[in-house]
C-alpha positions as a printed Julia matrix, in Angstrom:
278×3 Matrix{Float64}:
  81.17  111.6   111.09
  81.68  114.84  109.15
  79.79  115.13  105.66
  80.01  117.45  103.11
  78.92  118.45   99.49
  81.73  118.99   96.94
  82.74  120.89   95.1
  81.82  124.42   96.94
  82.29  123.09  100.47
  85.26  120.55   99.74
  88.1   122.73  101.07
  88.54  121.95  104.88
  87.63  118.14  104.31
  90.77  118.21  101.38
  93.03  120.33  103.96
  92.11  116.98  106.48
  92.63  114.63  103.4
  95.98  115.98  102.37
  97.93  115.58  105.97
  98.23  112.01  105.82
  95.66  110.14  103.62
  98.0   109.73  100.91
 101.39  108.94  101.83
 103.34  107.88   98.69
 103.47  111.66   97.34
 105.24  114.09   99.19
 103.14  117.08   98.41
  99.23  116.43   97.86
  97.71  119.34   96.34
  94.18  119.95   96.61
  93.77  121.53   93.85
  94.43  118.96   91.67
  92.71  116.04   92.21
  89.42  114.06   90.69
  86.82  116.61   92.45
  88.4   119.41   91.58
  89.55  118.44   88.49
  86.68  116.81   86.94
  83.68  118.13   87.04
  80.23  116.75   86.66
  78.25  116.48   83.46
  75.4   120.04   83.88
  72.18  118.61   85.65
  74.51  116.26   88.05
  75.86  116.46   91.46
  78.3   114.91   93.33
  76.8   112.66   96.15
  77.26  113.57   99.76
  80.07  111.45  101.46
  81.59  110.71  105.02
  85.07  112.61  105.23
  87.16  109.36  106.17
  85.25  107.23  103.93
  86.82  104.67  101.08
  84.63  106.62   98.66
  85.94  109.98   99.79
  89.72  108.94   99.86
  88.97  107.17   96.16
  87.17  111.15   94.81
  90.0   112.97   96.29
  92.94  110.74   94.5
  95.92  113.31   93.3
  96.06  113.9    89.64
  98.83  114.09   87.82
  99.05  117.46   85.72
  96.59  117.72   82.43
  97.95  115.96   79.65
  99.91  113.92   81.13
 100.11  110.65   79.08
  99.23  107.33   80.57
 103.11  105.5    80.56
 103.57  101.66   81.31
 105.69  100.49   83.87
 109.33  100.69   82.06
 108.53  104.75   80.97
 107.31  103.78   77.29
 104.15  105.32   76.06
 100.91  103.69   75.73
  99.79  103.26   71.97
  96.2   104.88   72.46
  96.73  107.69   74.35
  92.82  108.85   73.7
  90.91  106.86   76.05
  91.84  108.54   79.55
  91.05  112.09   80.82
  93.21  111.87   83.24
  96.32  109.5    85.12
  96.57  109.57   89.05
  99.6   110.44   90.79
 100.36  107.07   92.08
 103.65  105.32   91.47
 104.27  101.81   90.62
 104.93   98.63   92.91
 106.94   95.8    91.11
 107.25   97.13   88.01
 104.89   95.3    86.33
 102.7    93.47   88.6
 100.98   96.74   89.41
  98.35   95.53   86.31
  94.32   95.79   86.2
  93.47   93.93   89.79
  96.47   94.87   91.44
  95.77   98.71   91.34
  92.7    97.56   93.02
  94.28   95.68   95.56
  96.48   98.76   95.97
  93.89  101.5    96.42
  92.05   99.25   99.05
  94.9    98.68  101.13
  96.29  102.13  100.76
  93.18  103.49  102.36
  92.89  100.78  104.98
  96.84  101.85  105.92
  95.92  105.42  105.66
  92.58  105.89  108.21
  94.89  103.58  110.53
  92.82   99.9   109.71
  95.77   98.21  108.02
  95.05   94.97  110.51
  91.69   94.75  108.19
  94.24   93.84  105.06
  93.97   90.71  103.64
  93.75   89.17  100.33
  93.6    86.05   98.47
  96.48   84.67   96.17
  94.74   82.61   92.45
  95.89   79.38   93.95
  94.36   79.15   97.15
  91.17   80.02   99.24
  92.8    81.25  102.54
  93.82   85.18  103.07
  97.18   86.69  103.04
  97.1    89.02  105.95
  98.91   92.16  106.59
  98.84   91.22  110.16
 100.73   87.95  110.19
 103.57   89.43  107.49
 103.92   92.28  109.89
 104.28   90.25  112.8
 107.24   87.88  110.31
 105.44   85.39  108.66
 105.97   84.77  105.24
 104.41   82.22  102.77
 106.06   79.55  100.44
 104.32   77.83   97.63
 103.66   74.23   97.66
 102.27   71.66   96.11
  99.49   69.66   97.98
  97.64   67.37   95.88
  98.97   67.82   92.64
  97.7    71.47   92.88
  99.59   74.87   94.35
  98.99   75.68   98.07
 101.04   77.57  100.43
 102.08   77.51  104.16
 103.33   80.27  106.38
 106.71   80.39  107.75
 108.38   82.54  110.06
 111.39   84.04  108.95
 111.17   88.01  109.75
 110.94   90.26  112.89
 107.87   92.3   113.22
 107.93   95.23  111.13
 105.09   97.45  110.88
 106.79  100.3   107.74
 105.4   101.79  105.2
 107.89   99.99  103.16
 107.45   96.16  104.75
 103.5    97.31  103.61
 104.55   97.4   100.14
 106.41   94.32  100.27
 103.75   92.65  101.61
 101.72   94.27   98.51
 104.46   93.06   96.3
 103.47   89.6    97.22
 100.02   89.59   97.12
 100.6    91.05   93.46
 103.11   88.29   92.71
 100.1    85.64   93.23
  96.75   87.67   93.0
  94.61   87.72   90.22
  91.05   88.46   88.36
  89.92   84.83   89.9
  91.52   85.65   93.22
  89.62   89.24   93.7
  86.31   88.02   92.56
  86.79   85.68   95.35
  87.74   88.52   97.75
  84.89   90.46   97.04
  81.08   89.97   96.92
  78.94   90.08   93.98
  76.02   92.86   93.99
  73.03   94.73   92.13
  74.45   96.75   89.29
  71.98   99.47   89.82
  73.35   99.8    93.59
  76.85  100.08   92.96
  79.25  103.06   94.74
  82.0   104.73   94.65
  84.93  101.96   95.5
  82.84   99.26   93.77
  84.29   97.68   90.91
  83.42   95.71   87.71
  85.59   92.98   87.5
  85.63   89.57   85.1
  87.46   86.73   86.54
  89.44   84.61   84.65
  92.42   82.14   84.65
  95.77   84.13   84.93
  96.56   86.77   82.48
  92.84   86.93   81.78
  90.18   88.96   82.53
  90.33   92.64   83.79
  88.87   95.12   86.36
  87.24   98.73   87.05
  86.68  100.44   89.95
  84.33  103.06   90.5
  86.25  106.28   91.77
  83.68  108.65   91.75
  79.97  108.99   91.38
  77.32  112.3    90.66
  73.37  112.2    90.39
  70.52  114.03   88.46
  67.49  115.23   90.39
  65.36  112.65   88.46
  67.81  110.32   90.34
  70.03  109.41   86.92
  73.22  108.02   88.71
  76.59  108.35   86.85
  80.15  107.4    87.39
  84.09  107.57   86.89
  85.75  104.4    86.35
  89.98  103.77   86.4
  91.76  101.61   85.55
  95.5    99.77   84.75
  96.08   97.25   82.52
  98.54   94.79   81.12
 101.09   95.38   80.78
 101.05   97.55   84.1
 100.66  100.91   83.35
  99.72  104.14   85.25
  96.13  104.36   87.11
  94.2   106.04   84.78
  90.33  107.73   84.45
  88.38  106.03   81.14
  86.85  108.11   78.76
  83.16  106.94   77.88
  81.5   107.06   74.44
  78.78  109.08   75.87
  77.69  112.57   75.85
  78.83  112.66   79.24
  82.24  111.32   78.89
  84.41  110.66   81.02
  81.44  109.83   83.14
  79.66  106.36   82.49
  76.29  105.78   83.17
  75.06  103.34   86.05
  72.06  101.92   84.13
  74.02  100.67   81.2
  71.25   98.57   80.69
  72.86   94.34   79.76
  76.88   95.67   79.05
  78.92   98.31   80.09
  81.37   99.18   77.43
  84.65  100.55   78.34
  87.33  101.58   75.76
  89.53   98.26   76.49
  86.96   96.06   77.83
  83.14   94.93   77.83
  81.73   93.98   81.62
  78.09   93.19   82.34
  75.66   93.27   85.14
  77.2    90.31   86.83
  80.6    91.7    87.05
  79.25   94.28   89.85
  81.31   93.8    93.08
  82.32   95.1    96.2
  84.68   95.03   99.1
């Protein structure tokens, strides 16, 4: 596997990246994306990464142009439009399902899809403990909620012919959306050390539905004393466009790993125990 150092040695690994990594925008442009757009804080570097890596795919997201303003779902304008440095070029999926988790659940698939793993998709609806795969919707199956014990369940039905598109793929995102949640991901993911987390990681607080919210970790630099900081994104409810967080720090946008008990965010306080990963 190929590695590199950004940002001086990024350009035939972004040339690779651009060809089919990220197939909901017509023309990727190299030139404006999170490593080339945002650079680290002086003293830091970006960390060495494996070209068809999650991380990689995650640090070469497209941007949308400077300034652009993060927008919800129907076109309206946030309210605080001074918390982001920066919205990725990534459309919407349902309007306005596409909130905090789901633009998690999005990303991950996307780049499971893209380095040709989309059999490895699979994710848990809020109701239930058993996966939603890619590879039985592809092959026709749908689901239908039921009750079983007083409590929702589901059960797979085949009604489809096999379809493996780009566009059955977002349907089948559209559903997971439709029934996925904070409580659902956590479940989906495993909980780890705070001071180990990644690029692709994410902070994420469970709750019932319509509660709790989510991070993810799309890019990550480090000092020479070993100081380890990161770029966090995010949606929200209601849905609204991928976005990079400002921090309060010296070093915003970048957040610092060791946070030490909470990580404060400009919408949302996560601690230690919130660490996960795919």
């Amino acid at each position: 596997m190929i590695k590199f150092i950004l940002i001086g040695t990024m350009f035939l690994s972004t040339f690779t990246l651009q060809i089919n990594f990220y197939p909901w925008i017509k023309n990727y442009d190299s030139n404006n994306t999170i490593a080339t757009r945002i650079k680290a804080p002086q003293g830091y570097k970006r960390t060495q990464l494996a070209e068809e890596s999650f991380e990689n795919w995650l640090r070469n997201l497209p941007l949308k142009p400077q300034n652009t303003p993060v927008k919800y779902w129907n076109g309206q304008l946030k309210k605080n439009q001074n918390i982001h440095a920066a919205v990725v070029n990534i459309d919407f999926i349902g309007n306005n399902l596409q909130q905090c988790i789901d633009a998690i659940i999005r990303l991950r698939a996307e780049y499971l899809w893209s380095i040709g793993k989309a059999d490895e998709i699979e994710f848990s609806y809020t109701c239930c403990s058993d996966k939603i795969s890619w590879i039985k919707w592809k092959n026709g199956w749908r689901t239908k909620i039921v009750k079983k014990n007083n409590r929702d369940s589901f059960v797979w039905i085949k009604t489809e012919e096999y379809d493996d598109s780009y566009k059955n793929f977002h349907d089948y995102l559209f559903n997971i959306m439709m029934f996925a949640g904070t409580s659902s991901l956590s479940k989906d993911m495993n909980i780890i050390n705070a001071s180990d987390v990644n690029i692709g990681d994410a902070y994420i607080q469970g709750g019932a539905p319509g509660y709790g919210h989510g991070v993810l970790i799309l890019d990550m630099a480090e000092s020479s004393t070993g100081d380890k900081i990161m770029l966090l994104g995010q949606s929200y409810n209601p849905a609204e466009n991928l976005n990079i967080l400002k921090s309060n720090s010296d070093i915003s946008p970048w957040f610092r790993v060791d946070f030490n008990e909470n990580l404060y965010t400009p919408q949302w306080t996560f601690n230690k125990k919130h660490a996960m990963r795919f």
